[in-house]
N, C-alpha and C positions, 0 to 999 in steps of 0.2 A: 332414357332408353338404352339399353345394354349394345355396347358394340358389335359389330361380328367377329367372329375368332376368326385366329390366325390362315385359317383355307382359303388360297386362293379360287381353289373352284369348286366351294360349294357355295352358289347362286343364291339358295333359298333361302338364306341367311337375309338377306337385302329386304325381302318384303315387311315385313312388320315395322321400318324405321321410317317415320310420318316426317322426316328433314332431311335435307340434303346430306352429303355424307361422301368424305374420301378418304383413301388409305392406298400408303404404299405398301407394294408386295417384294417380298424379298424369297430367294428360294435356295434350300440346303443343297441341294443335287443340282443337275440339267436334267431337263424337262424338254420333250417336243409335246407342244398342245395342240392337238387336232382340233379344225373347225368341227361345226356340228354333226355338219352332213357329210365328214369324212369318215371314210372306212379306217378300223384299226390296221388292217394290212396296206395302207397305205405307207407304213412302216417297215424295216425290217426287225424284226421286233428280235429276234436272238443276236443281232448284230448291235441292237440299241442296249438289250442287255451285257450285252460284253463289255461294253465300251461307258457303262456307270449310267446310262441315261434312263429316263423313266417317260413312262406313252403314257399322256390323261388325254381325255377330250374336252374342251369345254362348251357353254351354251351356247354361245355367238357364232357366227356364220363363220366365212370365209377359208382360208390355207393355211397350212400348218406353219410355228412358228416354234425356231429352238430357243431357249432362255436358259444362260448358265449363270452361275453364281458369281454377281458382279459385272454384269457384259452389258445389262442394260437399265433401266429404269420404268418400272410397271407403276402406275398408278391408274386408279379404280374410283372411278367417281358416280355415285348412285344420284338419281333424280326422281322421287317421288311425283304420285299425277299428278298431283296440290303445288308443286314450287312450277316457280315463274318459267323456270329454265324446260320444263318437259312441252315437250310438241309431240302430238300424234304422228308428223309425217317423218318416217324411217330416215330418208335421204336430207331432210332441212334440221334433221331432230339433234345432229352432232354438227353444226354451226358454227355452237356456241365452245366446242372442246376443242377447233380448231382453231378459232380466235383466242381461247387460253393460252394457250402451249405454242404460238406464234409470237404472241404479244409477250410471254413471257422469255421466249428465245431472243427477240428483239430486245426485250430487257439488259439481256449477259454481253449482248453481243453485237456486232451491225450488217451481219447479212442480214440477204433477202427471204423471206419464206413467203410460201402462196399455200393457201388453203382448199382442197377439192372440195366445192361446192354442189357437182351435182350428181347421180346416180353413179353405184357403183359400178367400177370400170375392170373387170378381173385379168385382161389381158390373155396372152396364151397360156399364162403359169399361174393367175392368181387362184384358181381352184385347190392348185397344189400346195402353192408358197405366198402366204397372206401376204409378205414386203416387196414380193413383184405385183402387184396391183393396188389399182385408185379407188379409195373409201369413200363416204361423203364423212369431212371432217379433218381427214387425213392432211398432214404438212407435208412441205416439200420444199426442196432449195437446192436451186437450178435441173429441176425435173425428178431428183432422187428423195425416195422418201426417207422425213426424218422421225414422226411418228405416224405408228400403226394405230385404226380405232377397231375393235369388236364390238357391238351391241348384244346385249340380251334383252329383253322388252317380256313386260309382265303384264297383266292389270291394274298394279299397285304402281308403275314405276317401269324404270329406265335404268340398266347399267350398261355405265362404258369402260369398258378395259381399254386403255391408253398405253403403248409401250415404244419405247425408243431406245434402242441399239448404243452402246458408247461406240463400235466397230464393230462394220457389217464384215461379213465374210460370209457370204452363200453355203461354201462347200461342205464344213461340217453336218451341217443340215441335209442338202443332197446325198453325203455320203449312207446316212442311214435312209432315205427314200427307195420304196422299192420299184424304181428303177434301173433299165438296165443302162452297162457302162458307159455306149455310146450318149445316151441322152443324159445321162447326170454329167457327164462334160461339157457336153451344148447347155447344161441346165446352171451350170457353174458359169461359166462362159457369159451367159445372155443375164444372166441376176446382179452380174458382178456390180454395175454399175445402174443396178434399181433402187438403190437407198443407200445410205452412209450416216455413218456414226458419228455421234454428241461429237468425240476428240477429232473428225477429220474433216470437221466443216470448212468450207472453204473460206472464213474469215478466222481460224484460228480455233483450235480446242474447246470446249465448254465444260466446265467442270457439272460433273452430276448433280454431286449435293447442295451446289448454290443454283441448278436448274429445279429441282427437287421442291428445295423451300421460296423457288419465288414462284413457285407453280401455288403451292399448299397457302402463301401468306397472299395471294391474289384471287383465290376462289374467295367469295361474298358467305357469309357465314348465314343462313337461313333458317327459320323456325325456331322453338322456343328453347329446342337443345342445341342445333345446328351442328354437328360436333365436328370438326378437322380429326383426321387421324393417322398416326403409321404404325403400321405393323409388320 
């Protein structure tokens, strides 16, 4: 079965593949990816032009998140109906992506991480800012999270966009939000301390690329291609 090319977010790529299936994503520019249900003027869209950044939206719910080149770690893991791993129910259905990405943090390292097990939690910002709120799935250590889940859900299958910060920093992000200046300070302000980055964990640094491949050599290879993949 043929991979999917190199787009992050074109989705429809995903149905046709009868096995499980991961790939990292890497991105040339910065990118703010809008949840589904966000509006594109959620943006300031001539100010995100100026400043090199590109507005997508992608399939999966939740608030907008910035991704630049190098800042974080995105990986994409598909779940056909037919594998063991897929659950019909939205909120138990990423479980199993938060005990990955937990267990393999605990791998590199000896903090502590906790995994949100139950309905999503969006808080006062998570409509806005997908890393200020609680996913089902979602990691965390000592309350701040350290990976974000997006769902897309098909007929065929389940993807889940997975991404983790190497260093958070809110502002960038709020600076292109359109909002005005008094609330992008309080927005700055009150996010600072909603998640933190692979390098500023509180038992020491994590390196990406050794997070990366004990993630990729710890997912169970399934069906008759099963295939592991980066892109």
């Amino acid at each position: 079965m043929a991979a999917p090319t190199p787009s992050p977010f074109d989705v429809e790529q995903f149905r046709s593949l009868p096995n499980r299936y991961a790939v990292v994503r890497t991105l040339d520019r910065p990118t703010i990816v809008l949840g589904s249900a966000q509006r594109a003027d959620a943006v300031v869209g001539p100010r995100a032009a100026q400043s090199g950044v590109d507005v997508v939206h992608r399939r999966g719910g939740g608030g907008a998140v910035l991704v630049r080149p190098g800042d974080h770690l995105w990986i994409e893991v598909w779940i056909p109906q037919a594998d063991p791993l897929w659950e019909a129910d939205v909120t138990s259905a990423a479980s199993w992506v938060g005990a990955w990405w937990s267990d393999a943090l605990r791998t590199l390292g000896t903090g502590e991480y906790a995994v949100h097990r139950g309905p999503a939690a969006p808080g006062a910002h998570g409509a806005l800012v997908c890393f200020s709120g609680r996913g089902p799935g979602e990691v965390f250590s000592s309350g701040r999270k350290v990976m974000g889940i997006s769902q897309w859900r098909s007929r065929e299958g389940a993807l889940f966009h997975t991404c983790a910060y190497t260093r958070w920093d809110p502002a960038p992000l709020i600076d292109l939000l359109a909002v005005d200046p008094t609330t992008s300070a309080a927005l700055v302000e009150d996010l600072r301390h909603a998640a933190v980055g692979l390098e500023d964990l509180d038992d020491g640094p994590l390196e990406v690329t050794a997070l990366r491949d004990t993630l990729l050599s710890s997912l169970p290879v399934w069906g008759r291609d099963g295939p592991i993949q980066q892109a």
